[in-house]
Structure formats: structure tokens, C-alpha cells
Kinemage of the C-alpha trace (Angstrom):
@kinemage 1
@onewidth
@group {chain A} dominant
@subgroup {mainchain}
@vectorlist {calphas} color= white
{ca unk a 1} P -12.417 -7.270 -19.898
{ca unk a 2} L -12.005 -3.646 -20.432
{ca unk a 3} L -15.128 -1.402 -20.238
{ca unk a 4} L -16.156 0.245 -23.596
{ca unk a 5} L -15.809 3.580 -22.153
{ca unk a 6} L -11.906 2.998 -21.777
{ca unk a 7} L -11.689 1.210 -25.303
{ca unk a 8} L -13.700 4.592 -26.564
{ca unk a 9} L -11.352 7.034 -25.031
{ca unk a 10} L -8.467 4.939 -26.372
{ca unk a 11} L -9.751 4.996 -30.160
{ca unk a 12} L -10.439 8.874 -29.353
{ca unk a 13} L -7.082 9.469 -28.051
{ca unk a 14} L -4.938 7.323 -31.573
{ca unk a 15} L -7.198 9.504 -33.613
{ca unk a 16} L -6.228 12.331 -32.415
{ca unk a 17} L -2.819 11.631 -32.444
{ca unk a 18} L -2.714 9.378 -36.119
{ca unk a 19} L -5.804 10.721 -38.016
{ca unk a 20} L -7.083 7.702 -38.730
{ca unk a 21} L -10.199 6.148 -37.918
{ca unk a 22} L -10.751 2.807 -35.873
{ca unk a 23} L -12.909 0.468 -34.787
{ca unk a 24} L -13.033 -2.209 -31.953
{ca unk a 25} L -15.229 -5.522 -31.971
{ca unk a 26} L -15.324 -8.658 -30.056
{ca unk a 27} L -14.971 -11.868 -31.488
{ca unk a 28} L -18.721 -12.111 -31.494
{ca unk a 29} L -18.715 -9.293 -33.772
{ca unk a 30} L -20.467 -6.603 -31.198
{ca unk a 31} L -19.485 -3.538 -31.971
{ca unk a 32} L -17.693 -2.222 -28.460
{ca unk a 33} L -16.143 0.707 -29.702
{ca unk a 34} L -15.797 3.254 -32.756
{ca unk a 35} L -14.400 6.581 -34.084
{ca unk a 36} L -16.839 6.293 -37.235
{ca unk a 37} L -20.850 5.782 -38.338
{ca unk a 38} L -21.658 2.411 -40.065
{ca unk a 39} L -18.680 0.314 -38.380
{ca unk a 40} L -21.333 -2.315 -37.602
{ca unk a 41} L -21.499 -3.363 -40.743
{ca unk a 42} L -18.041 -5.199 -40.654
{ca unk a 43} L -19.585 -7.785 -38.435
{ca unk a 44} L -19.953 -10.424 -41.289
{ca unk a 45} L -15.897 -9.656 -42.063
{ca unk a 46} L -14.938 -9.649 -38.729
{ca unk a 47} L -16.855 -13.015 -37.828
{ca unk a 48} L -14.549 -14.474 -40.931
{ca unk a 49} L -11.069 -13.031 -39.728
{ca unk a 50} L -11.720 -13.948 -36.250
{ca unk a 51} L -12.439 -18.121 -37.357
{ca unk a 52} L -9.076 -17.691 -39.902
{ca unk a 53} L -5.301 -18.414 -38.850
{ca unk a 54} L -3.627 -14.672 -39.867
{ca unk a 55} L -3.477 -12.254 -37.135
{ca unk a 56} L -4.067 -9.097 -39.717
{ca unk a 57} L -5.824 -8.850 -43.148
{ca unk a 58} L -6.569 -6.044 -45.434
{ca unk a 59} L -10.180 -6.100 -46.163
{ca unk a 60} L -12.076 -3.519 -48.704
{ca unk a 61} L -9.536 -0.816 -47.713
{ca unk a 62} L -9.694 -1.957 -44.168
{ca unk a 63} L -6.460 -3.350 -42.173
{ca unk a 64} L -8.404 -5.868 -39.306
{ca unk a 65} L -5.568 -7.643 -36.419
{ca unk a 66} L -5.941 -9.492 -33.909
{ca unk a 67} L -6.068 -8.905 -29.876
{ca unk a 68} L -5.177 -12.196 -28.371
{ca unk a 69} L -4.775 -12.488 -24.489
{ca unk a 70} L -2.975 -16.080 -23.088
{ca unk a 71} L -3.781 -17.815 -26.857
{ca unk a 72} L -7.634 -16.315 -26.250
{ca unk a 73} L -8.638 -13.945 -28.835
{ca unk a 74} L -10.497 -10.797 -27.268
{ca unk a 75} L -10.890 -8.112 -29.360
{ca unk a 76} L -10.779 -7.379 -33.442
{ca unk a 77} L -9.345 -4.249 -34.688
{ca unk a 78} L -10.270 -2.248 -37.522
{ca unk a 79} L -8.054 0.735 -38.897
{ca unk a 80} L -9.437 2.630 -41.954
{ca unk a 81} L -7.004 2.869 -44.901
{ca unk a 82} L -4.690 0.209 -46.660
{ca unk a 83} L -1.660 2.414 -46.432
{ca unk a 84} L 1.945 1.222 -44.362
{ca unk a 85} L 1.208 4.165 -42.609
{ca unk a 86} L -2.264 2.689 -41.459
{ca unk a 87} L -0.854 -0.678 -40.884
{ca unk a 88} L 1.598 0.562 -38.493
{ca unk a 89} L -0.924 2.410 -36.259
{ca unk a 90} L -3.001 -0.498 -36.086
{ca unk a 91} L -0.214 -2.007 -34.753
{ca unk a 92} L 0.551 0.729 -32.604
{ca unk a 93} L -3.175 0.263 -31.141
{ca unk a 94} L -3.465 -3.697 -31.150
{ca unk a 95} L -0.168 -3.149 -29.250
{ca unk a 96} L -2.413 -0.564 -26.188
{ca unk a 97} L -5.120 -2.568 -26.343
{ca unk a 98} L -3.241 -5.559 -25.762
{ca unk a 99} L -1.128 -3.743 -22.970
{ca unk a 100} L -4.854 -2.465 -21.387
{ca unk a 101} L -6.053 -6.227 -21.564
{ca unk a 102} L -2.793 -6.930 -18.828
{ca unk a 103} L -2.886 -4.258 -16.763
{ca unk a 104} L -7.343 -4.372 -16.274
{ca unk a 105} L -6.526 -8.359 -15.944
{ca unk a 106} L -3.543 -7.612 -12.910
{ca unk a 107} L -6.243 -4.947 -11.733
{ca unk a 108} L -8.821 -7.570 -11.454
{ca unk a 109} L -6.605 -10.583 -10.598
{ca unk a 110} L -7.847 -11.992 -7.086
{ca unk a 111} L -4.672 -11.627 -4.827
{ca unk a 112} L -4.951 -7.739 -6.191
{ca unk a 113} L -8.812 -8.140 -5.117
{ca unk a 114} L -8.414 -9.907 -1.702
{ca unk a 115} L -5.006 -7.179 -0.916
{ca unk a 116} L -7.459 -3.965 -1.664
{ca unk a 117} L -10.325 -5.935 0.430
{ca unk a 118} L -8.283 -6.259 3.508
{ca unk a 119} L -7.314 -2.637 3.425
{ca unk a 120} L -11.022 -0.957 3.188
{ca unk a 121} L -10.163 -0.389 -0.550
{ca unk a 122} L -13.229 -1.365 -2.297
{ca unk a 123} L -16.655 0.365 -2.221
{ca unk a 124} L -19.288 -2.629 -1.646
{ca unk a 125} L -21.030 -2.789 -4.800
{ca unk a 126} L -17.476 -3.471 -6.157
{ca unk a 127} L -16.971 -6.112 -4.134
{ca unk a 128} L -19.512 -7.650 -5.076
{ca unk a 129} L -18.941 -7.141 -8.656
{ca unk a 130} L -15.387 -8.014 -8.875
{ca unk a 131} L -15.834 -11.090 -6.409
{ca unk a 132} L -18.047 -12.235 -9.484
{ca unk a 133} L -15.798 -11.454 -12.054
{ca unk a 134} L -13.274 -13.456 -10.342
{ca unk a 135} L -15.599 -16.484 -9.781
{ca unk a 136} L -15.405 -15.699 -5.800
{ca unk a 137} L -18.060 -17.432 -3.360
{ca unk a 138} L -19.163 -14.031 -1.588
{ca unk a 139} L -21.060 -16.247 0.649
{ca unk a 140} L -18.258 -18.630 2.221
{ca unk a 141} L -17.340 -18.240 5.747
{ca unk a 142} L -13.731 -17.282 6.018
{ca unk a 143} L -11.463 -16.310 8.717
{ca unk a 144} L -8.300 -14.622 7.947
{ca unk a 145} L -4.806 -15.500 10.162
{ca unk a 146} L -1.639 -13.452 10.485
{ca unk a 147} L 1.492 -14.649 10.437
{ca unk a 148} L 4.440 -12.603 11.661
{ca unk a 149} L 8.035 -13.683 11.272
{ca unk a 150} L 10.403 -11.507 11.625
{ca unk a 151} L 10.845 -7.208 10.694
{ca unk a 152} L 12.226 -8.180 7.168
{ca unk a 153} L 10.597 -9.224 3.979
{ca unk a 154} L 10.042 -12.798 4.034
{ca unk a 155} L 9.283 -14.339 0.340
{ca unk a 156} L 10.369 -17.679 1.319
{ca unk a 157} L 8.272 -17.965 4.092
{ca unk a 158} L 5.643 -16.344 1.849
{ca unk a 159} L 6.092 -19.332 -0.832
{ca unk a 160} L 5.955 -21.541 1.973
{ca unk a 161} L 2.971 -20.738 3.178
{ca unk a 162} L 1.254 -20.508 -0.406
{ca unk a 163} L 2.924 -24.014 -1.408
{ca unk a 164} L 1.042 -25.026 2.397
{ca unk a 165} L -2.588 -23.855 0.974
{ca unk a 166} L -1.371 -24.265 -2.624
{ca unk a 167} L -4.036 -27.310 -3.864
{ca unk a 168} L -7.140 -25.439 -2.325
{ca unk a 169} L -8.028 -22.825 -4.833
{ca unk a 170} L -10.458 -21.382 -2.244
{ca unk a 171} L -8.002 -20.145 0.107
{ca unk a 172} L -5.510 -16.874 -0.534
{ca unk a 173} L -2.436 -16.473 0.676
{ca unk a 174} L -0.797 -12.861 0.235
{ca unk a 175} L 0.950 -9.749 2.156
{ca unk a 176} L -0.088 -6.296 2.239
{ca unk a 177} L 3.717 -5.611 3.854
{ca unk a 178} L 6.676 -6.344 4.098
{ca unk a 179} L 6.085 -8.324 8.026
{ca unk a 180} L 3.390 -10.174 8.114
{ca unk a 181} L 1.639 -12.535 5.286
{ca unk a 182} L -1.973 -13.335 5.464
{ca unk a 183} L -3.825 -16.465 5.009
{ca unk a 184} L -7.639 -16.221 3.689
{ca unk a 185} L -9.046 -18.940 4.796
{ca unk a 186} L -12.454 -20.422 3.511
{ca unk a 187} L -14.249 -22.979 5.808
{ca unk a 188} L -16.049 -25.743 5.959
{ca unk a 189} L -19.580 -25.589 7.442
{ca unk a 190} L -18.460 -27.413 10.269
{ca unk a 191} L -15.825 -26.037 10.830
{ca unk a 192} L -15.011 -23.761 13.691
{ca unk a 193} L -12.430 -22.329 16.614
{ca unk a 194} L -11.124 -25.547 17.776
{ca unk a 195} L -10.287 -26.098 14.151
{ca unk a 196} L -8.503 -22.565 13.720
{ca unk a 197} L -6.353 -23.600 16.335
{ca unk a 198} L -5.066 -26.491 14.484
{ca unk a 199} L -4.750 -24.756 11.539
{ca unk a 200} L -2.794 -21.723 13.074
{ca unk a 201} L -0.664 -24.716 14.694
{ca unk a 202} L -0.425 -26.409 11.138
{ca unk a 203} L 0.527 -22.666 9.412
{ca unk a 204} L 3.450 -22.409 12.109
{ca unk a 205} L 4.982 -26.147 11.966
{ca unk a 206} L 5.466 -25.496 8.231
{ca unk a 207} L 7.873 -22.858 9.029
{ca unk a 208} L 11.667 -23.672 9.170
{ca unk a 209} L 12.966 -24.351 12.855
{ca unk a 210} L 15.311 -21.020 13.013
{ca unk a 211} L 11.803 -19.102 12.065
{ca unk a 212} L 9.531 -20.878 13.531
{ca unk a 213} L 10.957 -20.018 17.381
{ca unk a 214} L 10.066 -16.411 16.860
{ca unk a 215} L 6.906 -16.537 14.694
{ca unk a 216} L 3.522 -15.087 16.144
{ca unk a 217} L 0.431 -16.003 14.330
{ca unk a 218} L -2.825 -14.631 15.181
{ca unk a 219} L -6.602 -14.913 13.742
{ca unk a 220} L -9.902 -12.995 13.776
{ca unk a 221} L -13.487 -13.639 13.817
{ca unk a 222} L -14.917 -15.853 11.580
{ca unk a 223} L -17.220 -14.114 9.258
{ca unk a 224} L -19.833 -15.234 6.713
{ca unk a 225} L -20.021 -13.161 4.240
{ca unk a 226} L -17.117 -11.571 2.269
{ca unk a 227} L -17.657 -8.166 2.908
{ca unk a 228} L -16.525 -8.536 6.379
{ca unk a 229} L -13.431 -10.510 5.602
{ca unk a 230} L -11.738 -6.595 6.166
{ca unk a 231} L -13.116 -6.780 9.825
{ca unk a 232} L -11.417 -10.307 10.476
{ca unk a 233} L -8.375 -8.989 9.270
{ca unk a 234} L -8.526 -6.052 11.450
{ca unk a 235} L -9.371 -8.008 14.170
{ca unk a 236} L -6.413 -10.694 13.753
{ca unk a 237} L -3.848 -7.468 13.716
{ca unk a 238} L -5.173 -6.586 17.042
{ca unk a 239} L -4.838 -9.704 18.234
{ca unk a 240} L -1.257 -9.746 17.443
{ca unk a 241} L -0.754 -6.286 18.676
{ca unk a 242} L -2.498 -7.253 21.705
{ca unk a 243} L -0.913 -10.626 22.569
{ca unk a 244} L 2.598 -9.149 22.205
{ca unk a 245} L 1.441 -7.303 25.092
{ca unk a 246} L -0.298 -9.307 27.236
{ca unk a 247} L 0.559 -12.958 25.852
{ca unk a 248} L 3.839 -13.013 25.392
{ca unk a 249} L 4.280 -16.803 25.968
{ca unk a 250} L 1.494 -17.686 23.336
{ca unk a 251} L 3.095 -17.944 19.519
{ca unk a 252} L -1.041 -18.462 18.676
{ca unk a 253} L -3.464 -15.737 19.657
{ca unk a 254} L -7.069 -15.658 18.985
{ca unk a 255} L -8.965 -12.252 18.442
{ca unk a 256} L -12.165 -13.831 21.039
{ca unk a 257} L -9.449 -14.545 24.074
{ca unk a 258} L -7.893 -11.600 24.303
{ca unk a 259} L -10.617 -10.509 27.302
{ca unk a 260} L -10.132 -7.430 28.884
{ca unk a 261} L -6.791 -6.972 27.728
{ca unk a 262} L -8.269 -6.289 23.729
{ca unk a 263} L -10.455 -3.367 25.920
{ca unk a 264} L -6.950 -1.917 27.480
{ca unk a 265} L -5.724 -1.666 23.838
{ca unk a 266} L -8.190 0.419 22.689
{ca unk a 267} L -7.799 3.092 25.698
{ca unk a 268} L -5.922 6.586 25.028
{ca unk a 269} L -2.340 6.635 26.641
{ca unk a 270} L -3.299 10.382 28.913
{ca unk a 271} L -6.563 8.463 30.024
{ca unk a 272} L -4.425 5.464 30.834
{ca unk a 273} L -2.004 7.620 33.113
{ca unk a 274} L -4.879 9.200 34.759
{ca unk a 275} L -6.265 5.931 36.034
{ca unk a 276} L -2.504 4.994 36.944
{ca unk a 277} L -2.076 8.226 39.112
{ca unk a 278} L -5.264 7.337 40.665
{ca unk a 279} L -4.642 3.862 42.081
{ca unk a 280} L -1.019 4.162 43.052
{ca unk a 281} L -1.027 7.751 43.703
{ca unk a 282} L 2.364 8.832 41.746
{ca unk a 283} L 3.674 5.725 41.985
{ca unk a 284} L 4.503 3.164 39.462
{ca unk a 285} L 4.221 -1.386 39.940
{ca unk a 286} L 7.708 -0.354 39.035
{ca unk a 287} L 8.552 1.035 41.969
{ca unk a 288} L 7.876 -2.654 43.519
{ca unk a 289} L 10.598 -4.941 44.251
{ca unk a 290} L 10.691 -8.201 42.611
{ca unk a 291} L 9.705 -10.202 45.980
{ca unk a 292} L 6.238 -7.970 45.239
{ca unk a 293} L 5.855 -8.649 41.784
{ca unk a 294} L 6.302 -12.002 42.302
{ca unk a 295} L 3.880 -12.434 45.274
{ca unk a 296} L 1.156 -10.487 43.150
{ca unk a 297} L 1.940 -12.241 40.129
{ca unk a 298} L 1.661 -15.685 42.145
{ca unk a 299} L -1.727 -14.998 44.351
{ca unk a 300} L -3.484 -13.889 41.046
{ca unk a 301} L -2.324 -17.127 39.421
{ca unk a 302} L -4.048 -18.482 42.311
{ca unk a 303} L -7.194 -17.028 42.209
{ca unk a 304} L -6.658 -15.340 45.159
{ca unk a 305} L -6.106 -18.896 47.343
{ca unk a 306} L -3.951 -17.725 50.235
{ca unk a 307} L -3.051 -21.244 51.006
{ca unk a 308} L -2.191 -22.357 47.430
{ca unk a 309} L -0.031 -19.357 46.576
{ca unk a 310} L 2.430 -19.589 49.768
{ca unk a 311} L 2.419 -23.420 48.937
{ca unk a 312} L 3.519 -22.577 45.728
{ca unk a 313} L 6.320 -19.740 46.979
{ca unk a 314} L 7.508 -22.355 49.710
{ca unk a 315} L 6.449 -19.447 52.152
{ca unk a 316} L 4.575 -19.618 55.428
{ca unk a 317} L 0.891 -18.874 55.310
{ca unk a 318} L 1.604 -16.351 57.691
{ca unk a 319} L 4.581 -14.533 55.729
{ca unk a 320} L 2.100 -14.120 52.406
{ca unk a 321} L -0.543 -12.343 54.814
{ca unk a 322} L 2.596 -9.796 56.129
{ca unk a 323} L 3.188 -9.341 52.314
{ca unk a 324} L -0.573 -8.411 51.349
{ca unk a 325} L -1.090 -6.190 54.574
{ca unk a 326} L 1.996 -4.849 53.542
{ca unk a 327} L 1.183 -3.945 49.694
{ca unk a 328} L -2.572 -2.743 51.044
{ca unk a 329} L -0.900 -0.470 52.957
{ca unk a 330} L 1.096 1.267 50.213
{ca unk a 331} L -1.535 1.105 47.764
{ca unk a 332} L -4.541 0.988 49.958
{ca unk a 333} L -5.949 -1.915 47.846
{ca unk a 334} L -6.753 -5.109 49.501
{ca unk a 335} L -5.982 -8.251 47.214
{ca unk a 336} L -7.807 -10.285 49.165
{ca unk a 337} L -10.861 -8.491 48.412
{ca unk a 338} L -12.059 -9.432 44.584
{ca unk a 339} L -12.782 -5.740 43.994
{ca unk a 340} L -9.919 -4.728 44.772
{ca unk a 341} L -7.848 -7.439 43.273
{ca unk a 342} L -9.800 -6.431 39.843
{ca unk a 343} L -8.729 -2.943 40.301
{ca unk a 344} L -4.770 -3.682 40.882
{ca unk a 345} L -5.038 -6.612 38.098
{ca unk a 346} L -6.484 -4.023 35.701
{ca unk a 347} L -3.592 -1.325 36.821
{ca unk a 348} L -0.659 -3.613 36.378
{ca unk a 349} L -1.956 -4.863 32.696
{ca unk a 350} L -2.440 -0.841 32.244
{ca unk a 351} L 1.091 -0.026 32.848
{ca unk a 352} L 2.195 -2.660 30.657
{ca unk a 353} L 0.796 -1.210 27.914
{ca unk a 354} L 1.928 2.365 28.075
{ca unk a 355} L 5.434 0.773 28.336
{ca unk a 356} L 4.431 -1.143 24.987
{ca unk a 357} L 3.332 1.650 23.698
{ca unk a 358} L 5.962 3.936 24.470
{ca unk a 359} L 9.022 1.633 23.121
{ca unk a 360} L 6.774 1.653 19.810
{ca unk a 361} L 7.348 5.447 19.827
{ca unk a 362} L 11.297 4.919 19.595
């Protein structure tokens, strides 16, 4: 509904323009807005146009129409005068007030209320406010998932995705750009992570094959009240962010597994370089041939298991030990020793995110 103060300043701003005075009432007959004294006492007139079949009457010197929105009659009109002149500006403002009644209801339409709560866009007492306007449990858990297919709009995948969730009313489906589309997703009281999983899975299979290959879909925390379902959001982003980075074999990333790497994101680029400088000393894991990266990659795989890892490179025991006193040498970092295997674990996930970071510069 449209506040009174907007339907005043609307009968202000025709009156000025047509000189004519009007009235608006509900179909109760409540008086909501006026540019004269004594309109009230239409209310037994209005009460009778409102239950009869003509959408305007001249009443007493008074022209009265109709506001209908979707069949549903909203508001009752009242235009002092019985003149054409006076008919056509009632029409003129029926015609505003009608064209108010679609833009406050697209205002206060949900996907337009879930898009501007995902973004910060709300203060909380309107939240709260419009959440009840739109019949919205503020008290449902939710978690909200992120589904990325490719770098251009994707309206089918959209519709796909809405026809997926399209029998539970509770759920909302939308995009706030043109990349990614967003799934609002209300829970059950049982349900929790495991269950995410299977619905991230579920989100992805419904995607054509040619799509589904490169598709990423991530999800935050779940959250318990509504006013947090901005945080969720927030967090799934990062998680995408963050497992193009560091999980680039996962197409499902959850924001409470991305560990230390979700720490690494969050670190500024000149503080990461310092801490770069410091470990290898002006050199880069670049600088290591791919025998080195492999080996490293390997023994961490390995939790460190000496045995395991030249098993697993079809090495001799002997020939991995050459390798690490070799690397310790040129780094001065032991990977045998868990403190320093932290350190060089941390370093090589550091430099793989300035390089993410820098190609998102280009």
C-alpha cells in the first residue's frame, strides 16, 4: 500500500497543477488523504460506490472512480466539480495513483526485498517491516548458495534454477548480476551441512551438460535469523573467490572448509610480498623446477611420510631425502620438521594468491 504521506503530496501536487480539489479513501471508507475540510463525510457515498459495478459516478457535484489493483479495489477517488474538465483530471489522478500502486508493489515485491537484503540495502527496522509486509518468516534458518556459470548473463540457467525451487514458496531464487544467481534457501530444523552438500550437488546436476562442466557453486553459513542472510551471502562469495584459488578441483565449496586459505584471502597483497621476501629471500616457488614442485606437492599430500611419498614417486627412500636436504638448503626450511613444513605450506598457498590476484588486475 502506499503511505498517506505520498498519497498527500500527490493530491497536493494535481491541485496545484488542475485547481481542483480531491480526496482519497479506502474501500473501508477511511479517509487517507485530502486537499479539503469535511471530506469525511463522503464515507456513507463512498461505502455505496465501492459495493456498485461502475468504476466512476457523479455524486452531489462530486465525480468518485475507482483504483483497482489485479481485480482488487484499493483506493476511491473523489474530485470536486461535475465538469468534463473535472472528470478528466480525476482520470488523470486515478491514472498516478494507479501507476504509484505498481511501482510501491515492485518496490515491495520479495525478489526486490531479498536483492536489496543481500547487498546491505536495508536499514534493520525495514527489514523487519517489509519481511512482514511480504508475509516473510524472519525467523527461518536459511543459507544462501552461489552459483556461477559462466562471465555472461545466464537467464536460462536462471529459469532453470527457479523452475528447480519453483513449488517451495519459501525459497528465492534471484541475481544481483549478470554472473552468478543466488539461491535463498530456507531449512528444515533438521537440516544441516551434510544436507547443503546434496543440495549444492542437486542445484548443479540440474544444469545442462555443456554448463554444468564449468559451473562453481559455493554456500555460506547457515544463519537463523533473516537479518544475517546478507552475511551468508557474503560469506558464499568468498568462498567462491577463495576456492578458485585454492580448490580448483572442487565445483562445490563450502564457506566453513576453506581453513587457512579463507585467512590468506583476507591479507593485503604488500604484506603478502613481505612475508614472501622473508622465507625465500628474493626468490619465488617459481623459481623451482617442476621435479621440486612435485616432490613438495607429493610429501605434503603425505603428511610428511618419507616412506609413503617416494612410494608414491616410484623414487628411492634415499633420493627423496637428497631432494629435501637439497630444498632446506636453498630455502633454509626443513620439511621434515612440522614447523617448518607449516611455514613453506603457508608461503606456497601465499604466492598463489598474489598471482590470483594479480591476473584479476588485467
Amino acid at each position: 500500500m502506499i503511505s498517506n504521506q505520498v498519497l498527500q503530496s500527490t493530491l497536493d501536487g494535481l491541485k496545484a497543477i488542475s485547481r481542483v480539489d480531491l480526496c482519497v479513501m479506502d474501500s473501508e471508507g477511511i479517509l487517507l488523504a485530502s486537499t479539503f475540510e469535511g471530506a469525511e463525510e463522503f464515507r456513507e457515498s463512498v461505502l455505496s460506490f465501492a459495493g456498485s459495478p461502475a468504476d466512476s459516478q457523479a455524486i452531489s457535484g462530486y465525480q468518485f472512480f475507482k483504483v483497482v489493483d489485479e481485480k482488487q479495489l484499493e483506493y476511491i477517488l473523489i474530485v470536486n466539480g461535475s465538469s468534463d474538465d473535472s472528470y478528466m483530471v480525476g482520470k488523470m489522478a486515478a491514472f498516478q495513483i494507479q501507476n504509484l500502486l505498481v511501482a510501491y508493489k515492485e518496490r515491495f515485491d520479495k525478489d526486490n526485498f531479498i536483492k536489496n537484503l543481500l547487498l546491505d540495502n536495508l536499514l534493520l527496522v525495514d527489514i523487519y517491516n517489509r519481511a512482514k509486509k511480504l508475509h516473510i518468516d524472519t525467523d527461518a534458518r536459511r543459507v544462501v548458495f552461489l552459483l556461477e556459470v559462466s562471465h555472461e548473463k545466464e537467464s536460462s540457467s536462471l529459469e532453470t534454477i527457479r523452475g528447480l525451487f519453483g513449488t517451495k514458496s519459501n525459497d528465492f531464487i534471484t541475481a544481483v548480476d549478470e554472473r552468478n544467481i543466488i539461491v535463498v534457501k530456507e531449512l528444515a530444523p533438521k537440516e544441516g551441512y551434510e544436507e547443503m552438500d546434496a543440495t549444492a550437488a542437486m542445484i548443479l546436476d540440474a544444469l545442462p551438460l555443456e554448463k554444468k562442466e564449468n559451473a562453481l557453486i559455493a554456500y555460506g553459513t547457515i544463519v537463523g535469523e533473516i537479518k544475517e542472510v546478507s552475511r551468508s551471502y557474503k560469506e558464499a562469495r568468498m568462498a567462491l573467490n577463495v576456492g578458485k584459488i585454492f580448490f580448483a578441483e572442487r565445483q562445490i565449496i563450502a564457506y566453513s572448509s576453506l581453513g587457512i586459505g579463507r585467512l590468506i584471502y583476507q591479507l593485503p597483497i604488500p604484506l603478502c610480498k613481505m612475508f614472501i621476501r622473508e622465507i625465500f629471500e628474493g626468490k619465488s616457488p617459481d623459481d623451482f623446477d617442476e621435479e621440486t614442485l612435485t616432490t613438495i606437492n607429493k610429501f605434503f599430500e603425505n603428511s610428511l611420510n618419507v616412506s609413503e611419498t617416494s612410494r608414491q614417486l616410484y623414487i628411492h627412500r634415499n633420493t627423496l631425502v637428497y631432494r629435501l636436504d637439497k630444498l632446506q638448503k636453498s630455502t633454509g626450511l626443513d620439511l621434515r620438521v612440522f614447523e617448518d613444513a607449516i611455514t613453506f605450506k603457508i608461503a606456497l598457498m601465499v604466492v598463489k594468491y598474489m598471482k590470483y590476484m594479480e591476473n584479476q588486475d588485467y
